[in-house]
C-alpha positions in Angstrom: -18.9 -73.8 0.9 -20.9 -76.5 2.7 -18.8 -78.7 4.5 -18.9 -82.2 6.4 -16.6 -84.9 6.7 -14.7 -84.7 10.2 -16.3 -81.2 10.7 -19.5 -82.9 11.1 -19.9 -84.5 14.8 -20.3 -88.3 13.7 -17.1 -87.8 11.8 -15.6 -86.5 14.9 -16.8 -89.6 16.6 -16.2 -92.1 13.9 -12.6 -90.4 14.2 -12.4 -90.5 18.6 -13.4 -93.8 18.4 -10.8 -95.0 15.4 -7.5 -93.2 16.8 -8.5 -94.6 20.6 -9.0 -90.8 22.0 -10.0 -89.5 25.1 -13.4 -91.0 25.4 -11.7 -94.7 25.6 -10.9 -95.3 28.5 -12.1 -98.4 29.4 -8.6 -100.6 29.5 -8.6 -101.9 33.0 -6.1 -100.0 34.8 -7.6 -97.3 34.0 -11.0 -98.3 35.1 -9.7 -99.7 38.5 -7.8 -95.5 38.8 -11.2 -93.8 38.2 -13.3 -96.5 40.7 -10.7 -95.4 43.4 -10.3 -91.6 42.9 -12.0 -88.8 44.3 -13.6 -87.7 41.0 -17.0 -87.8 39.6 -17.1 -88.2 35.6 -19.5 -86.4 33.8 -20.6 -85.9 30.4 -22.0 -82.8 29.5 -22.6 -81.4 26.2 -21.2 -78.3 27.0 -23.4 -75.9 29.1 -23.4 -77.4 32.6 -20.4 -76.3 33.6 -21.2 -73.5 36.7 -17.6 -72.3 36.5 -17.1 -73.9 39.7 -17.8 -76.8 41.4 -16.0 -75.5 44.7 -19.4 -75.6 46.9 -20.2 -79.2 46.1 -17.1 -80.5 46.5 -16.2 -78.6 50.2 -19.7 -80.5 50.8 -19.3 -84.1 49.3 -15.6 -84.1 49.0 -15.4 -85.1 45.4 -14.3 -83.0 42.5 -15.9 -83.2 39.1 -14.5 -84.1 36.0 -16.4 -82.7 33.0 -15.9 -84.6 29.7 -17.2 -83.2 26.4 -19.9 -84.9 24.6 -21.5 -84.9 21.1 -25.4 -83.9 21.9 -26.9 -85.8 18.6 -28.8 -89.2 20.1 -26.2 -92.0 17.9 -23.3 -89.7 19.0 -24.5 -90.3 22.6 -25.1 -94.4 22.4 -21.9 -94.1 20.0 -19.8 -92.8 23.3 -21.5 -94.3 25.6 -21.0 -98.3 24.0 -18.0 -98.2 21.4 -15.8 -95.2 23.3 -15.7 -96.4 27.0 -18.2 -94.3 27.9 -20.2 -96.9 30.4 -16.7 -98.0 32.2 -15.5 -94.1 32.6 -18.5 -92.0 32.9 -20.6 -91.7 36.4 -23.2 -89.8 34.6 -24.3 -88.2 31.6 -25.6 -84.5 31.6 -27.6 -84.0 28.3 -30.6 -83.1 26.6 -33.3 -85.2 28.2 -35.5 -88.2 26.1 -32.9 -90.5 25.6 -33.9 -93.0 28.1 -35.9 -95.4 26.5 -32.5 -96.4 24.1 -30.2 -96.2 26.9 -32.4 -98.1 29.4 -33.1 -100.7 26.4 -29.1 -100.9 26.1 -28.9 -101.3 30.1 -26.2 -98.4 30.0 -28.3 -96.0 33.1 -30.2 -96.7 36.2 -33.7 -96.0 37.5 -33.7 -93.0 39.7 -34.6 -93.2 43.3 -36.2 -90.0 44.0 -36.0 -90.0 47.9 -32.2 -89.9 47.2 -32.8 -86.1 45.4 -34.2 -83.7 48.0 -34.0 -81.1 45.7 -36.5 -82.5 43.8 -39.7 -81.2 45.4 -38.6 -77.9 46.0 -38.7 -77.0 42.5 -42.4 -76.5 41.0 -40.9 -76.3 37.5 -40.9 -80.0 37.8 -44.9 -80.4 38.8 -45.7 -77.9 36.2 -43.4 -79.4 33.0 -43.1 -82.9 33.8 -46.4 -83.7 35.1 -47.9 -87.3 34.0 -49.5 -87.3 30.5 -47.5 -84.3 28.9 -44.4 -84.4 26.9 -42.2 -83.2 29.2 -43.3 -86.6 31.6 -42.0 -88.5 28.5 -38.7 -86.7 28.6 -37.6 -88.4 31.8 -39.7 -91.2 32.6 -39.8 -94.8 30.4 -42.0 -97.4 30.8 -43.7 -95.7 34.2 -39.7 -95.8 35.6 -37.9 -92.2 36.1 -34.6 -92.5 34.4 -33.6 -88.7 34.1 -33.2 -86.0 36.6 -34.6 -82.8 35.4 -31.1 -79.6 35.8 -32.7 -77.3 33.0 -35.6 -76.3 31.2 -35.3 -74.5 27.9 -37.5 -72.9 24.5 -35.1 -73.7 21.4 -35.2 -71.0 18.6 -32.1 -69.9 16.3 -29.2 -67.6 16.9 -28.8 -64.4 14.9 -26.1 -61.3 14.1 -28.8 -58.1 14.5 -26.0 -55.5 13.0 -25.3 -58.2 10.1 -29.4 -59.0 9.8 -30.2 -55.4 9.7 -33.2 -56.2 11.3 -35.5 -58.5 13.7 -35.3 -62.6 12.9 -38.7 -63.8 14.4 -39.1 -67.0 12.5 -37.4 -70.6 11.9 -37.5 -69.2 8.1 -34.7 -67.4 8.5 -32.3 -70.5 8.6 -34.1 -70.9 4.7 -34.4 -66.8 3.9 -32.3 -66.1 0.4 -31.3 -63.0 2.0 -28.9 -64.9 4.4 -28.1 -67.3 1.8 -24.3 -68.3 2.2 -25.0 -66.9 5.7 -26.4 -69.6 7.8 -25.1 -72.9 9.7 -27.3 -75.8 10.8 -26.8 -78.3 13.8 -25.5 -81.4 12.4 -28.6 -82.9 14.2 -31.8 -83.9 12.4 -33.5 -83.6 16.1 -33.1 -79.7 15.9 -32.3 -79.1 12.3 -35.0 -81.4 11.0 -37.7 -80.8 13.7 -37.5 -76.8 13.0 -37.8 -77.0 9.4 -40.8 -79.1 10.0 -42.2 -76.6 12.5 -41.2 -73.8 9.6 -43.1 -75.7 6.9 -45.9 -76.6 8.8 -46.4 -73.2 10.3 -46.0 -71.5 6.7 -48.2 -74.0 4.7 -45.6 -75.1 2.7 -46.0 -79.2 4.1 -48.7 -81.0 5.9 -47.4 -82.6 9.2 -48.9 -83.5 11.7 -46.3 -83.6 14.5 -43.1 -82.0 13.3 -41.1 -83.6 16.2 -42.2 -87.5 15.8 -42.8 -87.4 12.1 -44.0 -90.3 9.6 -41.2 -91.3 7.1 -43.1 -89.5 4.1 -42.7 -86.2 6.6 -39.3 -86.8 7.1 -38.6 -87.3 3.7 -40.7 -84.6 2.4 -38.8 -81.7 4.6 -35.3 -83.3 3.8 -36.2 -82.4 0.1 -36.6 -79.3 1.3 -33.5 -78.9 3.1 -31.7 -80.1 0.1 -33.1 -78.4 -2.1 -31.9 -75.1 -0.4 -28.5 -76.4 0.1 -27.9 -77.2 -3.5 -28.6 -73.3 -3.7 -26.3 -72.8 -1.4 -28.1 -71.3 1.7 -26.0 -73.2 4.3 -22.2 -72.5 4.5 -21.9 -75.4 7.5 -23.0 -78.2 9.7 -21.7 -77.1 13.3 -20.9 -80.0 15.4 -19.3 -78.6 18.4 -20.4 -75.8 21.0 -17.1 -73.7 19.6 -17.1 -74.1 16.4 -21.0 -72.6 16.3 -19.6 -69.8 18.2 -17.0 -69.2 16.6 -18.6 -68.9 13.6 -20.9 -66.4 15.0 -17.6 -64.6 16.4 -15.9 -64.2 13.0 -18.9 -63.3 11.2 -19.0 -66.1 9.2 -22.4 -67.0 9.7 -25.1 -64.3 10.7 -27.7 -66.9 11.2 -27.0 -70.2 13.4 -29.5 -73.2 14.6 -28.1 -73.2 17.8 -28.3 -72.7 21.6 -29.0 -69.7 23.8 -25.8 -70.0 25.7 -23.9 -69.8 22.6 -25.6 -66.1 22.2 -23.7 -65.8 25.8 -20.4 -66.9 25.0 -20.6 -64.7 21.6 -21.7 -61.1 23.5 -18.6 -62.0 26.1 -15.9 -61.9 22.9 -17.8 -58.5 22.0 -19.9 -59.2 19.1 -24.0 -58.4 19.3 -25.8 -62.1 19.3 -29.2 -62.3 20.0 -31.8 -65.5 20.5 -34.9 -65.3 18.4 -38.8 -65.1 19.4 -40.2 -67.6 16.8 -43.2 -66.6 15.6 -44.1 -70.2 15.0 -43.5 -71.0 18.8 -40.1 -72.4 20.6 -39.3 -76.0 20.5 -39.0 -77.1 24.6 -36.9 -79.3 25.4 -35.4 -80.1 29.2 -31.5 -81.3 30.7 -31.3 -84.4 31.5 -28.8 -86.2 34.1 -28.8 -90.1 33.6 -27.0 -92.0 35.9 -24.9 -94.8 34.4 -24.4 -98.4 35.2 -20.7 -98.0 35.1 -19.8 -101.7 36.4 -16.7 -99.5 38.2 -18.4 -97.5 40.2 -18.7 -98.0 44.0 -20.8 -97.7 46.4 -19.2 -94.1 48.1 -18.9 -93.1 44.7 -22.6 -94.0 43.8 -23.9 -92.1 46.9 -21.7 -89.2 45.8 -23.3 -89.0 41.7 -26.7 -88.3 43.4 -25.7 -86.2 45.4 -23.9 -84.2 42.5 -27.3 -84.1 40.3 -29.4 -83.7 43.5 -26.9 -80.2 44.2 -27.2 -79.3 40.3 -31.2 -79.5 40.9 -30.5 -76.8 43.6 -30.5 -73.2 43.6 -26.6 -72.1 43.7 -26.1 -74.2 40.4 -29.3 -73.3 38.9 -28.6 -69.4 39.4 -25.0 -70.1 37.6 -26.4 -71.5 34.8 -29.2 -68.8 34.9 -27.2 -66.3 34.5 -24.4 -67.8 32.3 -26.6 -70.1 30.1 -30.0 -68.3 29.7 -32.0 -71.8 30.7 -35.0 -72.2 33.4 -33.7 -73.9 36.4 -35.3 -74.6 39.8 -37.8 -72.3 41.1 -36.0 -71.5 44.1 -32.8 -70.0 42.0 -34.5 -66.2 42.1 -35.3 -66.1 45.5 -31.6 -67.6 46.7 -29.7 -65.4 44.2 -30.9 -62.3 46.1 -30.2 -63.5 49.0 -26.9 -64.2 49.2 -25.5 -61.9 46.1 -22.2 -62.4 47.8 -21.8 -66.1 45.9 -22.1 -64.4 42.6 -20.3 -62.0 40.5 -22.0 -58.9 39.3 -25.2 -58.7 37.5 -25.9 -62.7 37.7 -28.3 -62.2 40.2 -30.5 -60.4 38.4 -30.0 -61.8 35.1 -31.2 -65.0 36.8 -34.6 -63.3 38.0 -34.6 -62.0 34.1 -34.0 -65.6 32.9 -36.7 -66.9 35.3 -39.2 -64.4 34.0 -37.7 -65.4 30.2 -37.8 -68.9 30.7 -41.6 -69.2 32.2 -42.7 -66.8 28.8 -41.2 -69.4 26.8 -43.0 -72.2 28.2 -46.4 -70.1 27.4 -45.3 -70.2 23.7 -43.8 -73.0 23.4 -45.9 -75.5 21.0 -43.5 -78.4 20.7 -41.3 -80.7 22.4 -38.3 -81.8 20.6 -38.8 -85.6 20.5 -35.4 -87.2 20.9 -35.9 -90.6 19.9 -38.5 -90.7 17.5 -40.8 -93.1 16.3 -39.3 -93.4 12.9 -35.7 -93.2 14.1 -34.0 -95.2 11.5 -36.0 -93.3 9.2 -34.9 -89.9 10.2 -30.9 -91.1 10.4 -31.2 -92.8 7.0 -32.8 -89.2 5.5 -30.7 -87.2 7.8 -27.5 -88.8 5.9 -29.2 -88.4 3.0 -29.1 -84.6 3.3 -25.5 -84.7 4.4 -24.5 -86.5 1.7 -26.1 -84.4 -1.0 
């Protein structure tokens, strides 16, 4: 059965913000408790956690706080304007090219690179965010730098090999009748919709042009698609949370998931066989972003201490954890510093790091698209995206 409602993230949102939950926190006294402790906010869409955040804070002396948040672009502004987001948060760790709407809404600041010293040491950031590519435009807006590059990544599709029976090496699979009842899409038209246009273009079933910053007849021509196949029922779910996708994974429900490479981590670790798919077609890259906020709280200790939290998560100890635990390209520097000091890490992440280096580098050789997070036609791609949802 295909199901939405409040498993879907905006109605998770739409239900946060209604029944005053966690996210709102900006009543007063609790604004003046957060601009006075000795904890960093952070909202993170659910893989920058290193599993520790002991080594920053015996350095800087503030803990960090890490508050889940929904990764689709109106769940971010949604958070970020109507659920208290601005007055609570210190920063925002997500996927990155969502500056230009929250730098248009005055909710992050300009970034002051001489204040990241991490940021040179890390030739990832020369070679994927150089002017004039795509990856410039994921953390830069109007010539200003807004986002601080954690994470690099190829985006493909998660799959069950002992419940597929065989290799998935293509973005079809999500649309194969032999999975049908079988598969779960992100309830995000900036993955969902941008791989089914990379599916349709690569397969000659649609001609567009850019499958990531598509024209409204583009749009509207792979939503048909998409609901056409859901009215035969391929899909058995929108995901909307890091869990739930991995849950479903866990239990079997699903043997083919849009989702993220960590979540084939977190699968393997409760025993089930998950693996990340080579798409034929070419990975969709995409890049972490931190944004710092203009939380009208936060003082001047506290705003010397949130660059000096990103500026350690552009560093090697972080970037190895998440290496190792995430499966995403990091700083340079994380292979060399693993094996050098394997005593700060627990069995085999060292070299799964180097592996992940080597991973992440072969992905950026085949990668073909960036995921374009706020679109030309944005209005157009919500309006179709609800469109799909609501079929």
């Amino acid at each position: 059965m295909f199901m939405n409602g409040l498993h879907t993230r905006r109605g998770m949102m739409k239900s946060m913000l209604a029944l005053g939950g966690g996210m709102a926190l900006s009543a007063s006294p609790w604004a003046k408790a957060l601009a006075q402790d000795k904890t960093l906010n952070l909202a993170d869409i659910g893989v920058g956690d290193p599993g520790s955040w002991k080594f920053f804070t015996d350095q800087v002396g503030y803990d960090v706080n890490l508050v889940a948040i929904g990764n689709a672009p109106s769940a971010v502004i949604n958070v970020m304007l109507g659920g208290g987001g601005l007055q609570t948060f210190d920063g925002i760790h997500i996927v990155g090219g969502m500056q230009k709407p929250l730098a248009d809404l005055n909710l992050i600041q300009p970034v002051d690179v001489s204040l990241l010293p991490n940021w040179g040491k890390n030739k990832y950031i020369s070679e994927y965010i150089q002017p004039g590519t795509p990856g410039h435009d994921y953390f830069y807006y109007n010539d200003k730098l807004y986002g601080i590059p954690t994470a690099f990544q190829g985006e493909s599709i998660c799959y069950l090999p002992d419940s597929t029976k065989e290799k998935v090496d293509s973005f079809g699979a999500l649309f194969d009748p032999k999975y049908r009842g079988y598969v779960a899409l992100d309830d995000n038209y900036a993955t969902t919709g941008y791989k089914t246009a990379i599916y349709l273009k690569a397969a000659g079933l649609a001609q567009i042009a850019d499958p990531t910053n598509m024209t409204p007849s583009e749009i509207n021509t792979v939503v048909n698609f998409l609901i056409d196949r859901k009215k035969e029922g391929q899909f058995r779910v929108l995901w909307s949370s890091y869990e739930q996708a991995v849950n479903l994974l866990v239990n079997k429900e699903v043997y083919v998931l849009d989702g993220w490479e960590p979540m084939t981590y977190s699968v393997k670790a409760r025993g089930v066989e998950c693996e990340y798919a080579v798409p034929k077609e070419g990975y969709m890259l995409w890049a972490m972003s931190g944004y710092i906020t203009n939380n009208p709280n936060r003082t001047e200790e506290r705003q010397k201490a949130i660059y000096e939290l990103f500026n350690f998560m552009m560093g090697p100890w972080y970037g190895t954890r998440i290496s190792a635990t995430r499966g995403y390209l990091t700083t340079s520097e994380a292979p060399a510093f693993a094996a050098a000091h394997p005593d700060q890490f627990k069995e085999g992440e060292v070299e799964e790091a180097r592996k992940v280096d080597e991973r992440g580098r072969f992905k950026f050789e085949h990668g073909k698209y960036w995921q374009f997070r706020w679109p030309t036609e944005v209005h157009a791609m919500e309006a179709e995206w609800a469109r799909f949802k609501g079929a």
